[in-house]
DOTOR-755621 format. One line per field, with one value per residue (C-alpha): x, y, z; chain; residue number from 1. Coordinates in nm, 4 decimals. Each point is the difference from the previous one (the first is absolute). Last residue first. Layout:
px: c(X	...) .
py: c(Y	...) .
pz: c(Z	...) .
unit: c(A	...) .
pos: c(NUM	...) .
This chain:
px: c(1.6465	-0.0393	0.2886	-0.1955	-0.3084	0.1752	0.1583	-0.3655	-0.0984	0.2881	-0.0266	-0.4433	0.0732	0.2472	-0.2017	-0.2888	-0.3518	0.0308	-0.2676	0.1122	-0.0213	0.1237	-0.2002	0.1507	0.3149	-0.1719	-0.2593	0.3040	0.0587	-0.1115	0.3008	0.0792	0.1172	0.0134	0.0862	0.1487	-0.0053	-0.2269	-0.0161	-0.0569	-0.0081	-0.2093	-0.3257	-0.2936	-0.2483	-0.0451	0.2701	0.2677	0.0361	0.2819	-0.0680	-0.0419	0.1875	-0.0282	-0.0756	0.0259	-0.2064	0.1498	-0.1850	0.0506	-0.2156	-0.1099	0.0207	-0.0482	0.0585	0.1673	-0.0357	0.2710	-0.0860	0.1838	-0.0329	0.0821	-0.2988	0.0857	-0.1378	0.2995	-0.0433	0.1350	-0.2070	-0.1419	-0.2847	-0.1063	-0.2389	-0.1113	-0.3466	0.0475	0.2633	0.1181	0.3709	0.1616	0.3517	0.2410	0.3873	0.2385	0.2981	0.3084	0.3411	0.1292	0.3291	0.2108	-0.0663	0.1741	-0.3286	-0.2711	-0.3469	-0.2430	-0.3449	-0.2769	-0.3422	-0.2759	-0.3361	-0.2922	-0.3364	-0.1989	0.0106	0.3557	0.2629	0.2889	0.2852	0.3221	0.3247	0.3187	0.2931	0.2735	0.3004	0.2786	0.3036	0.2127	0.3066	-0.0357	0.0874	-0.3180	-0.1815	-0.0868	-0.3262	-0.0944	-0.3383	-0.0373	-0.1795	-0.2811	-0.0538	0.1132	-0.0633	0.1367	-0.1395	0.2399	0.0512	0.3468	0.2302	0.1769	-0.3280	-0.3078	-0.2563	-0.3423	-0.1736	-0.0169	-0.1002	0.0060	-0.1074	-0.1848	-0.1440	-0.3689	-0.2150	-0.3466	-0.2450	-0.1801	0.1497	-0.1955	-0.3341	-0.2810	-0.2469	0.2726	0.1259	0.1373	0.1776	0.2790	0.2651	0.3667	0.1749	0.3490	0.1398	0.3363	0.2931	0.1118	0.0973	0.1986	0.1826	0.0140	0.1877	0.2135	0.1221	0.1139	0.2252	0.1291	0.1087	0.1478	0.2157) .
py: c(0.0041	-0.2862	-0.1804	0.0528	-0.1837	-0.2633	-0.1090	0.1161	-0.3367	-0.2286	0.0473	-0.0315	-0.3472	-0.1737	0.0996	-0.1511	0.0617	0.3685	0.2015	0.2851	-0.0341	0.2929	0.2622	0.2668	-0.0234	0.0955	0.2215	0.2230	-0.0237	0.2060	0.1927	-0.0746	0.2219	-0.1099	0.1581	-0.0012	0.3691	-0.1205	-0.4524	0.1101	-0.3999	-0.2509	0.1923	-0.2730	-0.0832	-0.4025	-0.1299	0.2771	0.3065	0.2179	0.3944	0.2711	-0.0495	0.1978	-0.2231	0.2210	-0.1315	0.1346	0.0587	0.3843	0.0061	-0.2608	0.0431	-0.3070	0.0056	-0.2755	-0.2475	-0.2910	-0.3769	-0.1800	-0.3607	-0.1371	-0.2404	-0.1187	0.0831	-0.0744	0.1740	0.3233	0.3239	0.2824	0.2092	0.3059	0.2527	0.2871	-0.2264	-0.2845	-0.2452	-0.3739	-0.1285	-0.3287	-0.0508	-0.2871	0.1652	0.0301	0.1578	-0.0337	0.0885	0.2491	-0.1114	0.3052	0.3299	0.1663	-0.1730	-0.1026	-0.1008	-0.1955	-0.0015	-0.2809	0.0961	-0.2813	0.0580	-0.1983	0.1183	-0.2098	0.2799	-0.0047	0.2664	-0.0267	0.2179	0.0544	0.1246	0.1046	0.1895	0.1966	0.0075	0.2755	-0.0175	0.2170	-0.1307	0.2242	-0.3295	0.0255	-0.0573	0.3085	-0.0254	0.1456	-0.0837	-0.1076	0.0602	-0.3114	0.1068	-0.0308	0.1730	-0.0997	0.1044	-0.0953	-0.2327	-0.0285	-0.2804	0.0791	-0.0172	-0.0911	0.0802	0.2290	0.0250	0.2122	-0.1708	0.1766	-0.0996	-0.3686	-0.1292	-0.0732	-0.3156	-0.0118	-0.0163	0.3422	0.2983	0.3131	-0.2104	0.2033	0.1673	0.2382	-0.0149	0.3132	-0.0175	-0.1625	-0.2218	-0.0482	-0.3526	-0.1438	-0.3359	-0.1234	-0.1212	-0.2949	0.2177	0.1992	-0.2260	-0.2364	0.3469	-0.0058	-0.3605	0.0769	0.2907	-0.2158	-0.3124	0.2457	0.1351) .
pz: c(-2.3322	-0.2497	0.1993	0.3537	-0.2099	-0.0609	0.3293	0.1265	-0.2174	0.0336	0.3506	0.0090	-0.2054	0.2613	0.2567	-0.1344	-0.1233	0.0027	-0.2040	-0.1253	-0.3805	-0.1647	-0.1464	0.2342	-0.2218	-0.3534	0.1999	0.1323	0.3565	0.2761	0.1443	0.4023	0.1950	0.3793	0.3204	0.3406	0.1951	0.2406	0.0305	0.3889	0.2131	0.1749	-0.0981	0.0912	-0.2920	0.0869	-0.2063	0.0930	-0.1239	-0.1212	-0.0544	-0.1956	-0.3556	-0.3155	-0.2636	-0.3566	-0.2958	-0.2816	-0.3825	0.0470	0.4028	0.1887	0.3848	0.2310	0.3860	0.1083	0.2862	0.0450	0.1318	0.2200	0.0332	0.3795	0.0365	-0.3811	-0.3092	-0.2169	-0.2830	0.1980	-0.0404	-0.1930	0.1015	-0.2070	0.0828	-0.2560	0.0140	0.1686	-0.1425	0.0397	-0.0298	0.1004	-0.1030	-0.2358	0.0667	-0.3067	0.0992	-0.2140	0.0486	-0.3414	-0.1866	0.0914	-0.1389	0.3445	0.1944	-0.2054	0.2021	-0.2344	0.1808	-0.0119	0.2198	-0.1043	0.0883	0.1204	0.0533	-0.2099	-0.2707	-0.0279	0.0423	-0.1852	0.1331	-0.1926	0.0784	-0.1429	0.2251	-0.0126	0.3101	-0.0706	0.2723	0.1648	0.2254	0.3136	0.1786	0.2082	-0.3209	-0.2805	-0.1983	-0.2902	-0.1950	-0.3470	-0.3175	0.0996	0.3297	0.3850	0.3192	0.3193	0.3362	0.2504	0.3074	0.0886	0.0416	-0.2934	-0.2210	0.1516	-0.2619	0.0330	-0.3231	-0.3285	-0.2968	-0.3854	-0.3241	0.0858	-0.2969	0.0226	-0.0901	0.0445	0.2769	0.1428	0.1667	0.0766	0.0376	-0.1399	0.2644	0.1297	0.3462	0.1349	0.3118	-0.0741	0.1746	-0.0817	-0.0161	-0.0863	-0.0764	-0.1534	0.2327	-0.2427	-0.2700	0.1952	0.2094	-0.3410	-0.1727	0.3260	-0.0499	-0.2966	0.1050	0.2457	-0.2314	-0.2224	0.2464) .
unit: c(A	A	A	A	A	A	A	A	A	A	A	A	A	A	A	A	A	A	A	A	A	A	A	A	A	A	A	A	A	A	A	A	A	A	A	A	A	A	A	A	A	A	A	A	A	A	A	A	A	A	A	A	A	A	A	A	A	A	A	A	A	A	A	A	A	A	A	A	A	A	A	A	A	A	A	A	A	A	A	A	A	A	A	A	A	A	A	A	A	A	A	A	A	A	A	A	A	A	A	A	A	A	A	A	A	A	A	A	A	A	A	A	A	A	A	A	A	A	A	A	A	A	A	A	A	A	A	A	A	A	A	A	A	A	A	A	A	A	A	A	A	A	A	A	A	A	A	A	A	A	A	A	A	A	A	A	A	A	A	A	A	A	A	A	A	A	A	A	A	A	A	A	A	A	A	A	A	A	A	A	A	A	A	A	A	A	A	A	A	A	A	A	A	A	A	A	A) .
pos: c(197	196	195	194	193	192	191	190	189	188	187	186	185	184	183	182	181	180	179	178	177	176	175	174	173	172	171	170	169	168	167	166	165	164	163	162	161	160	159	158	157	156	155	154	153	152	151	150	149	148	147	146	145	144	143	142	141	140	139	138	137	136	135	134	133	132	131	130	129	128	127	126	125	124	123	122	121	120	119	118	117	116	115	114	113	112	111	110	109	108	107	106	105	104	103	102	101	100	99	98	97	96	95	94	93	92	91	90	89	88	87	86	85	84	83	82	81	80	79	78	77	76	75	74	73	72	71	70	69	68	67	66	65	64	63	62	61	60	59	58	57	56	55	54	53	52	51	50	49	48	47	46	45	44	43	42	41	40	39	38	37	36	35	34	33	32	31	30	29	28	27	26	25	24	23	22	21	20	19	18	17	16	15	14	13	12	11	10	9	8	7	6	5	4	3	2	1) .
């Protein structure tokens, strides 16, 4: 049972993106690097064999399986945005205050006005990148998602109703280096940075 409920927090973890876009587009970017921790996410999940939207925070969020068994899955997260456009997305996901599974995914991000694009590291032919529309409001940023695109602008998928909120970090934490010159050194880093959350 364990094993399951486990493998649903990586399910969840691993499904991440959203996109949402604006029509406004102020002259200051409404997102710029730094390092953010990641309140809330809300994104599509396959759970059961069906495709839901799945919403999960750091106090908790209740979810019940097929079995009617009722679970509680929390999450951590960080995002650290860098100014070479790479990012690093790294979420906790708790289920039943179990030893969290770990997601810690390197990303491609780039912004345009109340715009934000955030993608797969991996640049390939099939990348997919996700549209949001930025709000900032109370020290949040909140992603609200639009659509999925794919390396040259196409939609190849509706990212509605998925969204974001990040909380801008404290100078103390935001302070930190983020420069990545392994793999080994970036872990160790957001592995850090999810325990100061």
């Amino acid at each position: 049972m364990a094993a399951g409920r486990v493998g649903v927090a990586f399910v969840l973890a691993a499904g991440i993106g959203c996109a949402h876009l604006g029509a406004s587009r102020p002259e200051k970017p409404a997102l710029a690097a730094g390092k953010y921790a990641v309140e809330s996410i809300r994104s599509r999940a396959q759970l059961d064999g069906q495709m839901q939207l799945i919403e999960i925070n750091e106090s908790g969020t209740r979810l019940t399986d097929a079995s009617g068994t009722e679970h509680v899955l929390t999450e951590r997260g960080a995002l650290v945005l860098v100014e070479n456009g790479s990012c690093r997305l790294a979420l906790a996901v708790s289920v039943d205050g179990e030893e969290p599974g770990i997601s810690d995914r390197p990303c491609n991000w780039r912004v345009d006005g109340d715009r934000f694009l955030l993608g797969d590291a991996s640049g390939g032919a099939r990348s997919v990148f996700t549209l949001y529309q930025v709000r900032k409001g109370n020290g949040r940023v909140v992603l609200e998602g639009v659509s999925d695109l794919d390396p040259q602008g196409n939609v190849v998928g509706d990212a509605s109703g998925e969204r974001i909120v990040l909380v801008e970090r404290a100078p103390e934490l935001a302070g930190r280096s983020a420069d990545r010159t392994s793999e080994e050194q970036a872990t160790r880093e957001i592995q850090e940075y999810l325990h100061d959350l």
